[in-house]
N, C-alpha and C positions, 0 to 999 in steps of 0.2 A: 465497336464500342466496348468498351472492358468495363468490366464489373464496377459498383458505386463502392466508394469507400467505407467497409465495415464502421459502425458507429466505437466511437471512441469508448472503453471500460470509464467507470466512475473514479478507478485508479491513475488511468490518464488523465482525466479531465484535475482530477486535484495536483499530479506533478507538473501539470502545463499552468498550473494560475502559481504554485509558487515559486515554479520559474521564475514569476516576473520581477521585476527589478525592488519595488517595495517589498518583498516579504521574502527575496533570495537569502539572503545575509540571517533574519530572525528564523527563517526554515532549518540552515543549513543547520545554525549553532543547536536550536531546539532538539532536531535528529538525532546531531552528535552527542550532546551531554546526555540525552536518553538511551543509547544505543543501548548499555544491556538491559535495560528494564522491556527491549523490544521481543525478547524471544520470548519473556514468558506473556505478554501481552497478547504473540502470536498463539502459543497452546493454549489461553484462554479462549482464543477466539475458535479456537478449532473445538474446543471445548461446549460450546456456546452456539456452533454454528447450528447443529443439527434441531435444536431449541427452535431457533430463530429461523430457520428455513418451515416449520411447522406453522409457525408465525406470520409466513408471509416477508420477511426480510431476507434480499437476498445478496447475493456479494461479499458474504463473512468469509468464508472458504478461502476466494483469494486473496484477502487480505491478510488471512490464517498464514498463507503459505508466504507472502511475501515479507511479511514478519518473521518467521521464523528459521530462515535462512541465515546459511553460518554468513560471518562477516566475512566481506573477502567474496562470496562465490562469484559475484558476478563485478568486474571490475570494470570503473567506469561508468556503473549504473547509479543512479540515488537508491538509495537503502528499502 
């Protein structure tokens, strides 16, 4: 029997619902038009993480990093 499938991040759980057909289209455009306001969104968040980890809130970190990634590194992937 092989291993249970790891639970899903909170980050997949949110690109798998706006996958879906109703909110493809309002997701994709909303991304785009945002794009550069995304990097420093991401330094706030890295900013803020260690805050909020104190706090009890967790998962800023990778959100930190997936936001702040140059445009382009990973092609093919949603932003």
């Amino acid at each position: 029997m092989g291993a249970a499938d790891p639970e899903p991040t909170p980050e997949d759980v949110l690109w798998e619902r706006l996958a879906r057909p109703p909110l493809d289209t309002p997701a994709a455009l909303f991304l785009l038009g945002h794009w550069p306001l995304r990097f420093v969104a991401g330094q706030m968040l890295y900013l803020l993480a260690p805050m909020a980890e104190l706090l009890g809130w967790h998962g800023w970190r990778s959100w930190a990093e997936r936001l702040s990634r140059a445009q382009g590194s990973e092609k093919g992937k949603a932003p």
